[in-house]
C-alpha positions in Angstrom: 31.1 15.8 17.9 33.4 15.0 15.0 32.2 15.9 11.1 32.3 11.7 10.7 30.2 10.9 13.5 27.5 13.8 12.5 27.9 12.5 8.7 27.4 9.2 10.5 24.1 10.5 12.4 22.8 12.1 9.1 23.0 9.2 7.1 21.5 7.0 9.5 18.5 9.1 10.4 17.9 9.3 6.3 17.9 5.6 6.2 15.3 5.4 9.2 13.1 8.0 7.2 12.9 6.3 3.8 10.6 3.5 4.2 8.2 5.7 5.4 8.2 7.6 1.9 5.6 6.3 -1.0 2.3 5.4 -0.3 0.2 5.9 3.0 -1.5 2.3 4.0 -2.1 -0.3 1.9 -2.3 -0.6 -1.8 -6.3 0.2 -2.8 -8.3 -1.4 -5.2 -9.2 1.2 -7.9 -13.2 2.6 -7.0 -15.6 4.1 -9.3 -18.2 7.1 -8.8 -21.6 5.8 -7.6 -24.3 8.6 -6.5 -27.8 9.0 -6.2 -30.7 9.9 -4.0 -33.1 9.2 -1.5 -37.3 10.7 -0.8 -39.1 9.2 1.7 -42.7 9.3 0.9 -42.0 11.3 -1.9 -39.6 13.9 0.2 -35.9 14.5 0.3 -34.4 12.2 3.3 -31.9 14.8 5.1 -29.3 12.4 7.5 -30.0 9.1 5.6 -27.6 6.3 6.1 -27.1 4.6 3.0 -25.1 1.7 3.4 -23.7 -1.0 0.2 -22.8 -4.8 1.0 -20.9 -6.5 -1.6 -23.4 -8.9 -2.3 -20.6 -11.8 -2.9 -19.4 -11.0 0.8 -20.4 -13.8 2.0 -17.9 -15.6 3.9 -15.2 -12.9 3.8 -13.2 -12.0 6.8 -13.0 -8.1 6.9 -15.8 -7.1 4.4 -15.5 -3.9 3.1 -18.6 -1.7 4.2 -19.2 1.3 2.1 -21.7 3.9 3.2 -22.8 7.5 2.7 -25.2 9.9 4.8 -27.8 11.9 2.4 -27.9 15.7 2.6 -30.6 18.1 2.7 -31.8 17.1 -0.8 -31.5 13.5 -0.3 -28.8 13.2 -2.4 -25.1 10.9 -1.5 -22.1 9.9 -3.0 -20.5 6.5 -1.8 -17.4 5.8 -0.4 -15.0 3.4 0.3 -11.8 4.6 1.4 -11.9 8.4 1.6 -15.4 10.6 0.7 -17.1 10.3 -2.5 -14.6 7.7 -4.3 -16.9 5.4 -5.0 -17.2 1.7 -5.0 -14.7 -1.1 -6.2 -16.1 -3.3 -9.1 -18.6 -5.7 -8.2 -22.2 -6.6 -7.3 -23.7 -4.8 -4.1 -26.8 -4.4 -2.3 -28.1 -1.3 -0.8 -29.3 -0.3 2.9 -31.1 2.0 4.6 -31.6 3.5 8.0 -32.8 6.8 9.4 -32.1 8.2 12.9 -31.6 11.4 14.8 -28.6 12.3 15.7 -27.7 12.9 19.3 -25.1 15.5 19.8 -24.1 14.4 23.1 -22.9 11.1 21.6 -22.3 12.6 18.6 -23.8 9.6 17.0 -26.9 8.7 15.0 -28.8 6.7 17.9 -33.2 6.6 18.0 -35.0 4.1 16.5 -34.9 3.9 12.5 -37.5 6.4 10.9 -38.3 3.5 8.6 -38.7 0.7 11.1 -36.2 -1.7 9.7 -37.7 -2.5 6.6 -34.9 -1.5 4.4 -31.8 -2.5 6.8 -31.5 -6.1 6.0 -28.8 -6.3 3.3 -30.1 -10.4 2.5 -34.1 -8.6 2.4 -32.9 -5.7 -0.2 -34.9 -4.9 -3.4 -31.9 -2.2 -4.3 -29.1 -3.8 -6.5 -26.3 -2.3 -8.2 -23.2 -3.7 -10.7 -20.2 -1.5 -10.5 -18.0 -2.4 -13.5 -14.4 -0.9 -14.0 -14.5 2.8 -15.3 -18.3 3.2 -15.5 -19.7 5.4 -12.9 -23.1 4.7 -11.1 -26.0 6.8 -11.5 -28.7 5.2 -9.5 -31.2 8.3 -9.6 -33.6 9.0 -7.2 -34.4 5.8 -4.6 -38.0 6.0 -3.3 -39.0 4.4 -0.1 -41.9 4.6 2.8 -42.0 5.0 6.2 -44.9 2.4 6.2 
């Protein structure tokens, strides 16, 4: 091989590689912190799903579905593109739902600890705002099994 046809080579496989420089995906809408956490009848819910609709959603295509999973204190952060980031601005609706989780499916399968009352997103008594640069504090949630 001749130094013009590896020059050659070179040049073209740096021209292959350079689109795939810069951002990963496509461009993301800027998200804010929103936490809080969860006691069922008074007690920490460990495993929670906690799950936010946009409640403008309505209508939309490919909604995005942000949703965290409590930990041992009943506390979560939610997430929209990678853990913790938060939510994009705008009005949501929180729900819930509670199951065990089966490590041969390694997936949260059962019936819902809380019997569906707080997995209708339309049924929802917990609202939130998310406005640019303001995290969300929503403090401690308290629902019933009954």
């Amino acid at each position: 091989m001749t130094a013009a046809t590896l020059r050659f080579w070179l040049a073209a496989g740096c021209c292959l590689l350079l689109p795939s420089c810069g951002q990963d995906g496509p461009p993301r809408d800027a998200t804010f912190p929103v936490a809080g956490e969860v006691h069922v009848n008074g007690s920490p819910a460990d495993k929670l799903t906690v799950t936010c609709h946009r409640a403008d959603a309505a209508g939309e295509a490919y909604p995005i579905v942000s949703s965290a999973l409590t930990d041992a204190e009943g506390k979560f952060s939610l997430a929209t593109y990678e853990s913790g980031d938060g939510l994009r601005e705008g009005e949501y609706v929180l729900t819930f739902a509670w199951r065990d989780f089966n490590v041969m499916s390694n997936n949260y399968t059962g019936p819902d600890k809380l019997n569906g009352r707080f997995a209708n997103p339309e049924d929802s008594a917990t609202r939130l705002t998310v406005a640019t640069g303001q995290p969300v504090d929503l403090g401690r949630i308290e629902l019933t099994d009954k």
